[in-house]
N, C-alpha and C positions, 0 to 999 in steps of 0.2 A: 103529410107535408103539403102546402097550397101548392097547385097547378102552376102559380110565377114561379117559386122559390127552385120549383121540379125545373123548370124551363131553364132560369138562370142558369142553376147546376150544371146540367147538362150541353147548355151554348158555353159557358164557362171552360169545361172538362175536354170538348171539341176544339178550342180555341189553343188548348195549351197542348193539346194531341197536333195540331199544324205548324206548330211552333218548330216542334223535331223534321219536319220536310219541308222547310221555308230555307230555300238556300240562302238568299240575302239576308235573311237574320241570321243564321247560324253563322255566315261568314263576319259579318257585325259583333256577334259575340265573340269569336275566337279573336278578331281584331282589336276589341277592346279591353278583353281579360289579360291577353297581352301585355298590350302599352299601359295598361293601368297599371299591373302587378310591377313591369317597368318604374312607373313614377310614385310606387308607392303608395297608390292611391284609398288604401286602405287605413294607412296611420293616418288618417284626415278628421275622422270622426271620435264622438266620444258619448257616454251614457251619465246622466245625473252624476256630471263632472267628471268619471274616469274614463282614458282615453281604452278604448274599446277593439282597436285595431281589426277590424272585419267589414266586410263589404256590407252594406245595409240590405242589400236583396236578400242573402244569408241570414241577417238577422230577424229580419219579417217573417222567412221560411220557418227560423228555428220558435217564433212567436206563435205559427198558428201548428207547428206541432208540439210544444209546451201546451197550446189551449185545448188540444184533440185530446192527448194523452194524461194531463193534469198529474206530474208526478207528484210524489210524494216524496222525491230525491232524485236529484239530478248530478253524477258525478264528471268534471270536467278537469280533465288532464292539462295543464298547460295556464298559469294564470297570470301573467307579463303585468298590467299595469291594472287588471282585476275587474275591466270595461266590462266582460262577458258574464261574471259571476253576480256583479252590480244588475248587471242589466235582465239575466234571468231569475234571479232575486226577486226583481221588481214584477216578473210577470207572476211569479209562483204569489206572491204579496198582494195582486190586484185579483186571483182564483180564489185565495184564503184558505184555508187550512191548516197544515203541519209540513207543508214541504220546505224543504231549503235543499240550497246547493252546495257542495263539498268539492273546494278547489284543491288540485293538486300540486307542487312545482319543487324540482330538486331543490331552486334557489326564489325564495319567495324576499327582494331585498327589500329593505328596514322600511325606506319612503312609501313604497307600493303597498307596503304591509298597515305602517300604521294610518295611512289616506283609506285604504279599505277598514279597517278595525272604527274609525270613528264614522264612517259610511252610516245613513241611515237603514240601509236595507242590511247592516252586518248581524241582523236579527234572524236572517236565513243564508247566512253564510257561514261555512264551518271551511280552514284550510289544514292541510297538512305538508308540511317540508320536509321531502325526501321524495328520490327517484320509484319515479310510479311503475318501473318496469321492477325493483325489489320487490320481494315477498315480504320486507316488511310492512311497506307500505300496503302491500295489497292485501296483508289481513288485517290493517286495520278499517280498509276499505268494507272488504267484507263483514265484517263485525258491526258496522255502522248499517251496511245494506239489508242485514240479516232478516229483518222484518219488516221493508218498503217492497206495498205491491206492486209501485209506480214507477219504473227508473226508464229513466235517460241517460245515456251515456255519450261524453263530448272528447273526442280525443286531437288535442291542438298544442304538442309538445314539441319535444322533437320529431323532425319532420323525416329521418333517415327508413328505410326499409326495415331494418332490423330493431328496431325502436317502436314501432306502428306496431307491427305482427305480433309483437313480443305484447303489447298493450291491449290489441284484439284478442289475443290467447286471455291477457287476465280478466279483462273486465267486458268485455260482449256478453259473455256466459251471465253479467246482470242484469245485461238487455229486461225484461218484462217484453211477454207475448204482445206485438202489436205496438212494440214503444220503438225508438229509434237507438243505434249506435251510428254518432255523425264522425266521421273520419276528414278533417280538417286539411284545407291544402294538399290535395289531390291535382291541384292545378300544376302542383311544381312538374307534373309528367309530362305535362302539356307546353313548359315555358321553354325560351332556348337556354342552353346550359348555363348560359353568360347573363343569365337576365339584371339578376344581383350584383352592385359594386362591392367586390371587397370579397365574396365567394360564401358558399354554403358548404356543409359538409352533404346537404341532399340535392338531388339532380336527379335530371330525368332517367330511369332504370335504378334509380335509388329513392325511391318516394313513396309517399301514403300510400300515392295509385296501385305501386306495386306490392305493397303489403296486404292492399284489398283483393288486388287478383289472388294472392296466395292465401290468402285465408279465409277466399270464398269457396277456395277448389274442397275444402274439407268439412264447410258449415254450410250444409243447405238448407238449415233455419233461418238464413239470413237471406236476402235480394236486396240490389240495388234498386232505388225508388227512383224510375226516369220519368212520375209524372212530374216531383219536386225540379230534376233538372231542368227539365224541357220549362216547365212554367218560370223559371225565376231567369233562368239562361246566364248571367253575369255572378259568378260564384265562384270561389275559391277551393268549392267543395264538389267537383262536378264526379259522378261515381261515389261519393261518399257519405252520400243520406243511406242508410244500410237501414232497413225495415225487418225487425223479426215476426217472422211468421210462424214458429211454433218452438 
């Protein structure tokens, strides 16, 4: 590697290591994840026309680890108006190969469905309707997974504790050594209970967060990635870039 590219790396890697003991930024961050998650600020965006619903730091995050790990199958739980499955479509499509993504959603409704199905990237999208915490669903998952060396796993469904854990028990174990399982809206542990008009069934001591603590206490093939956190800092996912390590 050139003597620049060494340098960069490493001012780079130092930059996002002082990110985590910058108290004015981290108070910036927690102030804006906040009020943002408050205003919604996430339904604002959208990808080659579908709306995408995720903070765009998150999805640049989830871009250059699609380009690290180049799967060959990416399973994502949770597929509302199909922004995410469009939009890593497009990155698997500009790698080339044989990869596509494989959405999951108890309720995949008609409009979502047929705007995705005539999608130009529906070329590496496969979905399936039914609840991703059944065993039916999740052997057909596996069955699909049975010969990709490459997986990524995306879980962005229901957001309850019991719903996470029960999703990390079936589908982490597809993880690929070295690849990611990202546990989605982790932030809700962090927001105040009332942040939402109209109310959630998940809340803080009922969230991803807490599904990650508990299903980290028993997999320690898994670590939380706090170089992703600390570098991106405005994210919905914070604790929940999950790296496996063996």
């Amino acid at each position: 590697m050139h003597e620049e590219i060494k340098k960069f790396n490493q001012e780079k890697k130092e930059l996002i290591a002082s990110n985590a003991i910058n108290e004015k930024l981290q108070k910036a961050k927690e102030y804006f994840n906040i009020e943002s998650n408050k205003a919604k600020y996430s339904y604002n965006f959208s990808w080659m026309g579908r709306p995408i619903i995720a903070y765009p730091q998150d999805m640049l995050a989830m871009q250059e680890i699609i380009w690290e790990i180049k799967p060959d199958l990416i399973i994502e739980a949770g597929i509302a108006h199909g922004g995410s499955l469009v939009y890593y479509a497009s990155l698997l499509e500009l790698i080339g190969g044989e990869g596509f993504v494989l959405g999951l959603d108890i309720d995949i409704r008609k409009h979502n469905r047929d705007l995705i199905e005539t999608h130009p990237m529906i070329k590496r999208i496969k979905m399936i309707e039914g609840d991703s915490t059944s065993m039916e669903v999740a052997n057909q998952v596996y069955e699909i997974a049975k010969n990709k060396k490459h997986i990524l796993v995306c879980l962005d469904s229901n957001h309850t504790h019991d719903h996470v854990l029960r999703e990390l028990k079936l589908y982490a174990p597809l993880t690929s050594v070295g690849s990611y399982c990202v546990v989605f809206d982790t932030i809700v542990e962090e927001l105040p209970a009332d942040y939402m008009p109209g109310g959630r069934s998940w809340n803080p001591g009922n969230s991803p967060k807490t599904a990650v603590i508990e299903f980290l206490k028993n997999n320690n093939n898994f670590e939380i990635d706090k170089m992703i956190d600390n570098k991106i800092l405005i994210s919905v996912a914070p604790d929940g870039y999950l790296k496996r390590l063996f």
